[in-house]
N, C-alpha and C positions, 0 to 999 in steps of 0.2 A: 651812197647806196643804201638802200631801204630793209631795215632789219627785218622786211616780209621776203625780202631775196636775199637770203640770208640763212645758212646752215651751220650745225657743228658736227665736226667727223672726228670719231674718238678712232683712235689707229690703237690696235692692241698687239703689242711685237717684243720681240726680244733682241736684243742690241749683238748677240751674238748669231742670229740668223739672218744668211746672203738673202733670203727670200725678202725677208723685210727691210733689208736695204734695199735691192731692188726694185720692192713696193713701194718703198718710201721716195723713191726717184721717178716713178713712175704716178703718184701723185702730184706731185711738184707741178709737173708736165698736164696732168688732168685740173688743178686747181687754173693752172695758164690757158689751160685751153675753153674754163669754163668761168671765162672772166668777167661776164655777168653776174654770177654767183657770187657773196659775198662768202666766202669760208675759212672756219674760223676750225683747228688743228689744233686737238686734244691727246697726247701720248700715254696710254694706260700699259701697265706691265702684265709681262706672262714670263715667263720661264719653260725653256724647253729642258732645262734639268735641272730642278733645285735640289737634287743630291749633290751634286758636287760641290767638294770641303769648299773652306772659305779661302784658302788657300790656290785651289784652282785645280787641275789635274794638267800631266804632259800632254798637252793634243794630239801627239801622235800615234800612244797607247791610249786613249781615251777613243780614238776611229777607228782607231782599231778592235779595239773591242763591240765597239759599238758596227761597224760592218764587215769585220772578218777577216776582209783583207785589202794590202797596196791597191788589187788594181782593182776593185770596187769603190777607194776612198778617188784615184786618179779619173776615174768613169763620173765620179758624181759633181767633183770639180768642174770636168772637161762639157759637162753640159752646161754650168752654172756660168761660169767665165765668158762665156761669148756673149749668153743673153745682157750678163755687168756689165760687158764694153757698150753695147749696144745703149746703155740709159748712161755712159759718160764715170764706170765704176772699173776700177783698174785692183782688181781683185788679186790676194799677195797671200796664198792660203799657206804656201811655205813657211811665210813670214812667222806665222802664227805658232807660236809654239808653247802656251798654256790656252787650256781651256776654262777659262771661270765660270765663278759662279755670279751670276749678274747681280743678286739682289740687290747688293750696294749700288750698282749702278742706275739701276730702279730707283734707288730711296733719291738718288741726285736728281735722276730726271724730274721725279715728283720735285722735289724741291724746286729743279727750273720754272716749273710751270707757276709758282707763287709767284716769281718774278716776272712771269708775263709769259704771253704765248708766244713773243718773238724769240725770246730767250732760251725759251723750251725747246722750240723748230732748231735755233743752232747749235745748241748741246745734243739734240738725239744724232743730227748730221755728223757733228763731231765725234761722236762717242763709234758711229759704222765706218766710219776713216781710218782711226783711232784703232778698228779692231782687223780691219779687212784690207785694209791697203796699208796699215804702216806694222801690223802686227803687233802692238799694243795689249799690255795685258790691264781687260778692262776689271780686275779683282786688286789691282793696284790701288791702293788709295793713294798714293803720288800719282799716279796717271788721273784719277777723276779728279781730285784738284789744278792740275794743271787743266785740264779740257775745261771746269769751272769757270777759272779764269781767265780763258781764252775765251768765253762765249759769254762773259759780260755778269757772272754771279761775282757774290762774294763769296771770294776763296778762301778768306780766314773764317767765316759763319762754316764753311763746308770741312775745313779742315779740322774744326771743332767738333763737328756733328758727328763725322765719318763715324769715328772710333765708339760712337756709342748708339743704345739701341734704338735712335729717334728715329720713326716712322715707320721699322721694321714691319709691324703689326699691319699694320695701316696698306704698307703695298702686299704683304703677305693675303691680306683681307682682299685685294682689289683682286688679286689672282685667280682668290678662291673663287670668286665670285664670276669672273671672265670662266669659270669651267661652270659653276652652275647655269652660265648662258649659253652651254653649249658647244664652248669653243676651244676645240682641242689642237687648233694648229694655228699660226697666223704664216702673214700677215692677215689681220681682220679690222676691215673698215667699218666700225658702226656708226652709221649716216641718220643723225638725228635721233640714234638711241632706241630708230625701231627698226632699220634695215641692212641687215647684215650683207658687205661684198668680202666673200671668203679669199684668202690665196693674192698673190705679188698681180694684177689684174692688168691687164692693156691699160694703157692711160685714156685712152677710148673708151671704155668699159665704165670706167672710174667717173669719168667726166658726164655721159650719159647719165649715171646714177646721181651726181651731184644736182645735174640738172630738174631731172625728173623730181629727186623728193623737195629742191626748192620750190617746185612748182606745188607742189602736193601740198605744201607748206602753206604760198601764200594762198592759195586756194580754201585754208582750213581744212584739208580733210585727211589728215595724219593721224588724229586721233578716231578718225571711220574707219583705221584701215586692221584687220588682226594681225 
């Protein structure tokens, strides 16, 4: 396949949001369905709370605070849970019982991604498994080395880095900069770095849009477009 049909999609998501597992299942499905397109899947971080300790907080009083009460946390599940089954996601919100703070699990995905893009795609999977069907607390650093090593890094490099401040900066920086582009919620696909699809998307949606800006691509006229 011809690197003029050929795109890159930078997903910017947080490993603790059902939305962007969702999305992220429902890209899979638009990458397959637009299998002329050569696309190449870049995972950038966001955090929907970087106040939380590093420690994590109880998830229970943590939604709770955050919407008030049981049966609005039960209301937000009971919409979320069917659309998961529907993309093949068997969603375990009970399970769940810390809420972290992801940024270590950012600084790993970044690291996947040195190791190659195949690497990266199996660690971000792992890591919404890991948090949403096994209840997995992703502030664990024995949970991100084990998911590590289960998806082909080196786990003794990981186990070494964890505990100290390498690349903190660097995802913190990538963050800040995901909000200077305007993007205050994900999932957010940006498709070649100039067109944003906000929100967990139809894989129809998705694939359309892959389409469209390869063609725009090989056409040359990405850089005519504001």
């Amino acid at each position: 396949m011809s690197a003029d049909n050929s795109i890159t999609v930078d997903v910017v998501s947080d490993v603790v949001c059902p939305w962007c597992f969702i999305g992220q299942k429902r890209l899979d499905k638009a990458v397959t369905a637009a299998s002329d397109v050569e696309v190449h899947i870049r995972w950038r971080p966001f955090q929907l709370d970087p106040t939380i300790p590093p420690e994590g907080k109880d998830r229970r009083e943590y939604m709770m605070a955050k919407f008030g009460s049981e049966q609005r946390i039960r209301e937000i599940h009971a919409r979320i849970e069917p659309l998961g089954e529907a993309e093949g996601i068997s969603f375990a919100f009970d399970a769940i019982k810390v809420a972290p703070n992801t940024l270590d699990a950012h600084r790993l995905i970044r690291w996947a991604g040195a190791a190659g893009e195949a690497v990266q795609n199996r660690l971000v999977r792992r890591l919404f498994q890991l948090n949403f069907e096994e209840g997995a607390n992703l502030g664990d650093h024995a949970v991100l080395i084990e998911a590590a090593r289960e998806t082909g890094m080196d786990a003794s490099v990981v186990e070494t880095l964890l505990p100290t401040d390498a690349d903190v900066e660097a995802v913190r920086t990538e963050i800040a900069t995901a909000s200077r582009m305007g993007i205050t919620g994900v999932p957010c696909f940006l498709l070649e770095g100039k067109y944003a699809v906000m929100g967990a998307q139809d894989a129809d949606t998705l694939s359309d849009a892959i389409r469209q800006v390869a063609a725009a691509k090989a056409r040359g006229e990405l850089e005519k477009v504001d």
